[in-house]
C-alpha positions, 0 to 999 in steps of 0.5 A: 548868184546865177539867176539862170541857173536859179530859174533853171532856163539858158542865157537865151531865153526869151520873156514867155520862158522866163515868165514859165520858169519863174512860175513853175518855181515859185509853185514848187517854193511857194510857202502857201502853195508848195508841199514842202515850202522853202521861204530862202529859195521862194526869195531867190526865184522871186530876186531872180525873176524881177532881173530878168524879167525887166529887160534894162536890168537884165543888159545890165545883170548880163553885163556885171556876169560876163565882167565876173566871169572873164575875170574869175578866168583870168585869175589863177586859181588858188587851189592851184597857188596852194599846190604848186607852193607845197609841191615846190615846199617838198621838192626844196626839203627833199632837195636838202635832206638828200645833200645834208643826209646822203638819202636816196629817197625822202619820204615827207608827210604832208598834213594835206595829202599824206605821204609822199615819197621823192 
């Protein structure tokens, strides 16, 4: 979860902001006050301003997201794995149905896409 994102305020905002945000948020969630209350994100909001509010938690919360997300950047994407494997799967079937059988074009159904012609 990305508490700034669940506040709805930048990674620079300061404590009056972060007091503002949390405050509009909990009166659009709140199941006392809000028209159509939401109790889930009413947690959230509350989750989210206790770590931001407390400026130890939030060096330490900032710490852990930026750690996460220099990782989650340095690591490939396995979408990314998934299709450079099945592109790679088509080209050897191609590759071999073009010597076993003599085709110029091959035309191979993948149950991701569709048809694909090579």
């Amino acid at each position: 979860m990305d508490y700034y994102r669940i506040l709805e305020i930048s990674d620079d905002a300061d404590a009056a902001e972060v007091k503002r945000a949390y405050r509009r948020q909990a009166m659009l969630f709140h199941p006392d006050q809000a028209r159509r209350p939401d109790s889930e994100r009413f947690r959230r909001v509350q989750e989210a301003y206790e770590v931001l509010s407390d400026p130890q938690s939030r060096q330490a919360y900032d710490r852990r997201r930026k750690a996460s997300v220099a990782v989650t950047v340095s690591r490939r994407s396995p979408i990314l794995e998934v299709r450079s494997r099945r592109e790679a799967m088509i080209r050897e079937v191609a590759r071999q149905s073009r010597s076993d059988r003599g085709a110029d074009r091959v035309r191979i159904q993948c149950r991701f896409r569709g048809p694909y012609s090579i």
